[in-house]
BARONU-928272 format. One record per residue (C-alpha): y, z, x; chain; residue number from 1. Coordinates in steps of 0.25 Angstrom, whole numbers, plus 5000, padded with zeros to 4 digits. Each point is the difference from the previous one (the first is absolute). Last residue first. Layout:
BEGIN
(zafi (Y; Z; X); "A"; NUM)
...
***
This chain:
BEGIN
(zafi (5050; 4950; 4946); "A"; 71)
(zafi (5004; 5008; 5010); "A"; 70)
(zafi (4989; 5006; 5010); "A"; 69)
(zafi (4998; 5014; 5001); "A"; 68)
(zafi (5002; 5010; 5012); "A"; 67)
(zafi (5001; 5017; 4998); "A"; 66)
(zafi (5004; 5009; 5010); "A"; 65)
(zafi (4996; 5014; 5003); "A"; 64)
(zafi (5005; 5006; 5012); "A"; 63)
(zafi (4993; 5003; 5013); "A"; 62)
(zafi (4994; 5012; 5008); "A"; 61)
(zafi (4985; 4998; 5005); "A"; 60)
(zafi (4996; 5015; 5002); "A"; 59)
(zafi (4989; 4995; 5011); "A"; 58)
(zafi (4988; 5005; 4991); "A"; 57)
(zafi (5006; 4997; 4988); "A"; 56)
(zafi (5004; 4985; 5005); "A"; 55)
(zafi (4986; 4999; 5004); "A"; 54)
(zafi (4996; 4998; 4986); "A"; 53)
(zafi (4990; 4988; 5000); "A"; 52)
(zafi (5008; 4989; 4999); "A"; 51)
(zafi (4998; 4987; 5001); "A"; 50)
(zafi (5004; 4988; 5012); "A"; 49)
(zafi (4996; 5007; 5008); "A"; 48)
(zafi (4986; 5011; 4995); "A"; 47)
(zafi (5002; 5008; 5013); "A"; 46)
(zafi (5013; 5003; 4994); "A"; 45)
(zafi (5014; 5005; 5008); "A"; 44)
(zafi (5010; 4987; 4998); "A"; 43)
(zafi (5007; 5011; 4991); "A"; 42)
(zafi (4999; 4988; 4991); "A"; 41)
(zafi (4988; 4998; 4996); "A"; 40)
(zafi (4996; 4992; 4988); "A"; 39)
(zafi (4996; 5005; 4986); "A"; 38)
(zafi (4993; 4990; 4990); "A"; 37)
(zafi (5001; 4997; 4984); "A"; 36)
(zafi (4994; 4989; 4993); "A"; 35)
(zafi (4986; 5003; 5007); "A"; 34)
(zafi (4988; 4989; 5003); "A"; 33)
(zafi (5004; 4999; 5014); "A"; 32)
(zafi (4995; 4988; 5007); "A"; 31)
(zafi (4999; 5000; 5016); "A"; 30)
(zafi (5004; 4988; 5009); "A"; 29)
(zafi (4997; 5001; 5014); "A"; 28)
(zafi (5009; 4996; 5012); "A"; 27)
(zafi (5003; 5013; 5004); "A"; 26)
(zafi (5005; 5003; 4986); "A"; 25)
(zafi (5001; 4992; 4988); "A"; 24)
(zafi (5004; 5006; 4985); "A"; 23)
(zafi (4996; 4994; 4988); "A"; 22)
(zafi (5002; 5008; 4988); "A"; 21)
(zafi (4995; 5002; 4986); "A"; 20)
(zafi (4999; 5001; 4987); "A"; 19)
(zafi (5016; 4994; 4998); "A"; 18)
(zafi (5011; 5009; 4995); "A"; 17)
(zafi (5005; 5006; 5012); "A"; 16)
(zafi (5001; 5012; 5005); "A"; 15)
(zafi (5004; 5003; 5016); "A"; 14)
(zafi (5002; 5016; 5003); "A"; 13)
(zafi (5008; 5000; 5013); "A"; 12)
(zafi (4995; 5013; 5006); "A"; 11)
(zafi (5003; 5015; 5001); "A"; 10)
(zafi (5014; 5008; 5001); "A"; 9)
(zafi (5005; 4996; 4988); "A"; 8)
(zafi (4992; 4990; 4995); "A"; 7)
(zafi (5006; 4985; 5004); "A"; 6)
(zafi (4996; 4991; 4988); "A"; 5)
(zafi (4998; 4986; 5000); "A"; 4)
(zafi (4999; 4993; 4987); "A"; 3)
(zafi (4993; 4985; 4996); "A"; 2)
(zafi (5000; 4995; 4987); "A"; 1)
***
């Protein structure tokens, strides 16, 4: 299972059904042991590619949308 979740005005909350994730960035490779993540995307963090609530800070403004792969 993997979801995608737009919040309202927040993140894109990623959950999955594995233990954890594999993410790489600058050229590093980082294991997350979570089954739910939240990444940026007011493009405003000092945490890229996660969040770490500057979108309340900035008053981020988006709608929520939900993303799901068909089976």
């Amino acid at each position: 299972m993997l979801k995608i979740t737009a919040i309202e005005n927040g993140p894109y909350m990623i959950e999955t059904d594995a233990q954890s994730l594999e993410i790489e960035r600058e050229g590093n490779k980082e294991e997350i042991k979570k089954n739910v993540i939240y990444l940026c995307r007011c493009g405003h963090s000092n945490n890229k590619p996660f969040c770490d609530g500057s979108h309340s800070r900035v008053g981020f403004q988006a709608k929520a949308v939900k993303i799901q792969k068909l089976t």
